[in-house]
N, C-alpha and C positions, 0 to 999 in steps of 0.2 A: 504494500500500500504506500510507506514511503517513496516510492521509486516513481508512482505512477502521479505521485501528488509532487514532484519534483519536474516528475516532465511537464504535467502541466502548467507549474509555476517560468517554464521556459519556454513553455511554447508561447503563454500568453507576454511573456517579456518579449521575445523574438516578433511576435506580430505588435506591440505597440512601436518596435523599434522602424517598420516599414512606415507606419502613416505618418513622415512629416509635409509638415505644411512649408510650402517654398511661400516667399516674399515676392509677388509681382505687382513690378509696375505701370499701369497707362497713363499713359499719353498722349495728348493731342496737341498739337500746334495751330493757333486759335490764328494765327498775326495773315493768314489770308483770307479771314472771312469777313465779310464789310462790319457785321457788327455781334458783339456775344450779347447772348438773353439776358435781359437783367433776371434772371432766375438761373442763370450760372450755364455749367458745363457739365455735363454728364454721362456714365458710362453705365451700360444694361447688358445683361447676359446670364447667362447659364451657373457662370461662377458667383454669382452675389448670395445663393442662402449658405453656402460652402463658406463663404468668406464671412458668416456673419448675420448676414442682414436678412430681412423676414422676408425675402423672397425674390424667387427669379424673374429676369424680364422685366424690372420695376423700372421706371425711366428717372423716377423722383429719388433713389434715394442714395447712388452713388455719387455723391458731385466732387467735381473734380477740382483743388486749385488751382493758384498761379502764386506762390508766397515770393518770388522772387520779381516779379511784374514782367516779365521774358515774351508773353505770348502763349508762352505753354503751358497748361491744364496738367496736373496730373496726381494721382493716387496708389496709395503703395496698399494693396491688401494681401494678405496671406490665405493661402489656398491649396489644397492638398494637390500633389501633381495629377497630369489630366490634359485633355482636350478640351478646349470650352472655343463658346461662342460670345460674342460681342459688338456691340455699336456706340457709337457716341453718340449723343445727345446736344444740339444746343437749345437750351432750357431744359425743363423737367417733364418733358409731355412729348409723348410722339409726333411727331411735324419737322422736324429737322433733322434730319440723322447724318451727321459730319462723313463719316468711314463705316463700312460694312467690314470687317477684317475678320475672316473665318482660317 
């Protein structure tokens, strides 16, 4: 019984060690579009309940900065590795979508 209660304290360590979560970045480069939403910049996809947030395909709730004033939008979330999908947003509502990047 020890032995079998050892493997499984190793199997379950062994599988925690596979799911980390990478660090990704988006970004947009805003500086050729004539004007950004006063309701910001945004990014929608497949990865946002993975990263956190209450759900996918949301347009409202990833927004994106610019903390250095550059033109470029962008957000750093952590996401387990993966395929995903995504679009940017200018504002918070589907009507403008910057990039389709698949």
């Amino acid at each position: 019984m020890r032995k079998l209660s050892l493997f499984i304290a190793l199997m379950a360590i062994g599988t925690l060690g596979w799911s980390h979560n990478f660090n990704v970045t988006f970004r947009v480069d805003m500086n050729q579009q004539p004007t950004v939403n006063a309701n910001g910049v945004h990014v929608a996809g497949n990865f946002q309940a993975a990263a956190g947030y209450a759900s996918d395909w949301n347009p409202s709730i990833t927004q994106l900065t610019d903390a250095d004033m550059d033109g470029v939008y962008e957000i750093t979330v952590q996401i387990p590795a993966g395929s995903y999908q995504y679009k940017y947003i200018n504002g918070n509502a589907w009507g403008q979508i910057l990039k389709n990047l698949i």
